[in-house]
C-alpha positions in Angstrom: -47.2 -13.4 -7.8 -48.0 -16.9 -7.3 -51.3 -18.8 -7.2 -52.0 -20.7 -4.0 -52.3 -24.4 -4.3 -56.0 -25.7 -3.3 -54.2 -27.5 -0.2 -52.8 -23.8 0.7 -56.2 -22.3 -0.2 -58.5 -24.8 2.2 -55.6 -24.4 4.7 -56.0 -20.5 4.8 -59.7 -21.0 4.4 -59.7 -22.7 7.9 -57.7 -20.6 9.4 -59.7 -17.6 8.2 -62.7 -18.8 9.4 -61.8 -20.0 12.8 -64.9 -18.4 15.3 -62.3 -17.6 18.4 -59.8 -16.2 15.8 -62.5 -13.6 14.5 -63.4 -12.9 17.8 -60.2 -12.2 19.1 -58.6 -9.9 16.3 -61.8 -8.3 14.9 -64.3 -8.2 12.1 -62.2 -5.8 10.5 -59.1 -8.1 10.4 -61.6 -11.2 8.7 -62.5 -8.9 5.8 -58.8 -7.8 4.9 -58.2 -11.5 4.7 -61.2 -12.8 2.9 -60.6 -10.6 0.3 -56.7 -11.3 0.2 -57.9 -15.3 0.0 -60.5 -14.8 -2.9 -58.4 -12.4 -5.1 -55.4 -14.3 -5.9 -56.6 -14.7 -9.8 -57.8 -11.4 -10.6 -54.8 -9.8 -9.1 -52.9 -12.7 -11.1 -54.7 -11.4 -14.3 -54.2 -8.0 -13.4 -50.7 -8.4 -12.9 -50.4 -10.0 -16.8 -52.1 -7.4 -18.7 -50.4 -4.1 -16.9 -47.3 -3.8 -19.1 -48.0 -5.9 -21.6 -46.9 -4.7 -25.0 -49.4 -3.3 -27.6 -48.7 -2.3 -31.1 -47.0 0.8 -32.2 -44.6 0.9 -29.5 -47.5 1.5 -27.1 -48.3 -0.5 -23.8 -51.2 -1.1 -21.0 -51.3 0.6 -18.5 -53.9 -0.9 -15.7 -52.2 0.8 -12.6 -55.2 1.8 -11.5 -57.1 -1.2 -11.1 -53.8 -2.2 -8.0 -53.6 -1.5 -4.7 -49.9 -1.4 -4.6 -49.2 0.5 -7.3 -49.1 4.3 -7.8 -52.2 5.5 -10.0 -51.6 7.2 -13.6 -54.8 7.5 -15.7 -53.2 7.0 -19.0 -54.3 3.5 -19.7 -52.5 3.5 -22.9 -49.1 4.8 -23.0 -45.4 4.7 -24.5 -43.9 2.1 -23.7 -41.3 3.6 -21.2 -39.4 3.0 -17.8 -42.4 4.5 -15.4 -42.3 4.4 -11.8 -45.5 1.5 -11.7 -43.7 -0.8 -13.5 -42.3 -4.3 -12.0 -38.7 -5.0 -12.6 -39.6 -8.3 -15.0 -42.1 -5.7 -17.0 -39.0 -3.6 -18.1 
């Protein structure tokens, strides 16, 4: 997942926070895409630790700290082909 640039950042910034845009498509709409426009390094973060490899053969397992992934509680696991894995983790 890539990072935005700070000219793609301050770009989708003004877009975001265009009065006659929120107006027209809803508070509910601004706060999907305020959060989607502030969480591009956590979720980049997030992204680098699920999978990553631990001693013993063991991995991490932070699927449930995603939105798009399905949830398994087992924060550390085998290290396996699961179903929450992303291809490049494998």
């Amino acid at each position: 997942m890539p990072i935005k640039s700070w000219s793609e950042f301050k770009q989708d910034a003004i877009e975001l926070f265009d009065l006659k845009r929120i107006k027209k498509k809803g508070i509910g709409w601004f706060w999907r895409n305020f959060q989607n426009l502030i969480d591009d390094y956590p979720d980049y973060i997030k992204e680098r630790m699920h999978g990553a490899h631990l001693p013993f053969g063991l991995e991490l397992n932070i699927s449930f700290l995603m939105k798009n992934r399905k949830t398994t509680w087992d924060i550390i696991r085998k290290r396996g082909d699961y179903p929450n894995e992303d291809p490049e983790d494998l």
